[in-house]
C-alpha positions as CSV (number, residue, x, y, z in Angstrom):
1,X,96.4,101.5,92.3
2,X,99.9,100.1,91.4
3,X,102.3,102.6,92.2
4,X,105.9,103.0,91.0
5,X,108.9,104.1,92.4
6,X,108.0,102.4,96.2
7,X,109.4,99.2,97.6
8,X,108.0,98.2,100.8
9,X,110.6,95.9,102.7
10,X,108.8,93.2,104.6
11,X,108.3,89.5,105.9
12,X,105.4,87.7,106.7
13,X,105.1,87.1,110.5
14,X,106.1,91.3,111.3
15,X,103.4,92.6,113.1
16,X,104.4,96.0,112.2
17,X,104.6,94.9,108.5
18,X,101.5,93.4,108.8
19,X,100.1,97.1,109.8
20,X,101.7,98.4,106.7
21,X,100.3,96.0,104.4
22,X,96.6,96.6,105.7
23,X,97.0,100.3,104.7
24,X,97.8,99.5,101.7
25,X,94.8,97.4,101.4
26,X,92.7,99.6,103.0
27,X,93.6,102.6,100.3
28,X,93.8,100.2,97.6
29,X,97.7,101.2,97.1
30,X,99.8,98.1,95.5
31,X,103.9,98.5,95.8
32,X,106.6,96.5,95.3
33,X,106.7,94.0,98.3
34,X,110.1,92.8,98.8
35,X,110.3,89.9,101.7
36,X,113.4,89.4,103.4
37,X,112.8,86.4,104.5
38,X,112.5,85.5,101.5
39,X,114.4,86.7,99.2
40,X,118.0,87.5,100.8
41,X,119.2,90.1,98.1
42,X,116.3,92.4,98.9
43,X,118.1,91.9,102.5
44,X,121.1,92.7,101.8
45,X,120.2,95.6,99.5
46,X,118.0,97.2,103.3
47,X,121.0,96.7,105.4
48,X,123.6,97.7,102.7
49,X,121.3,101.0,102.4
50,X,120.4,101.8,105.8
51,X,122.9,99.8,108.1
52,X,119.9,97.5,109.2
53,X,117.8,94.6,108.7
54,X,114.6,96.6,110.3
55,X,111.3,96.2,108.9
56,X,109.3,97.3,107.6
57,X,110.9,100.0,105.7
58,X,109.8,101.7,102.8
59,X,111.8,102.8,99.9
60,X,111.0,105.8,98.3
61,X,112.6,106.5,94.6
62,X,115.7,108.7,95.1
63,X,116.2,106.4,96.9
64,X,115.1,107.3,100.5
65,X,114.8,105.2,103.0
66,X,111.3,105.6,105.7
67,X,111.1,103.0,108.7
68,X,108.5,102.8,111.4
69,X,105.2,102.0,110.6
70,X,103.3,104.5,111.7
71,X,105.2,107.0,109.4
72,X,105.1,104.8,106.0
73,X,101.6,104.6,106.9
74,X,100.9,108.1,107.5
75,X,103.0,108.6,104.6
76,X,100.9,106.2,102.0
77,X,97.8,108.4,103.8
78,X,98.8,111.5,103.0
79,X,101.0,111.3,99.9
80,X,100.0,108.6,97.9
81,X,96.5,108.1,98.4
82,X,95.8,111.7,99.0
83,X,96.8,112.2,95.2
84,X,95.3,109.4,93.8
């Protein structure tokens, strides 16, 4: 399920991103996936929004702004999924 309005701010070798990404596998959730490594805009768009380069960190349409994996997780869980 592709699902607009979410950004998930990544690169390759985080383990913590690598937890995030599984979700989404796991609930069949596809977002925007915007390496940082990568691509250094979608860099300096995370640290000119939140003050940091931490990943991952999800972007949630308004915008807001969710770090910690456990909580985007929890989040894709319970609000995304959940209604899908």
């Amino acid at each position: 399920m592709k699902v607009p309005g979410l950004s998930l701010y990544h690169f390759e070798g985080c383990p913590y991103c690598g937890r995030v990404r599984d979700a989404m596998r796991r609930l069949g959730i596809e977002l925007e996936l915007r390496d940082i490594h990568q691509q250094p805009r979608h860099r300096e768009e995370l640290v000119g929004a939140t003050g940091r380069q931490m990943v991952p960190c999800l972007r949630i349409e308004g915008p807001r702004w969710m770090h910690e994996s456990a909580d985007i997780v929890r989040y894709l869980e319970r609000e995304v999924a959940g209604k899908g």
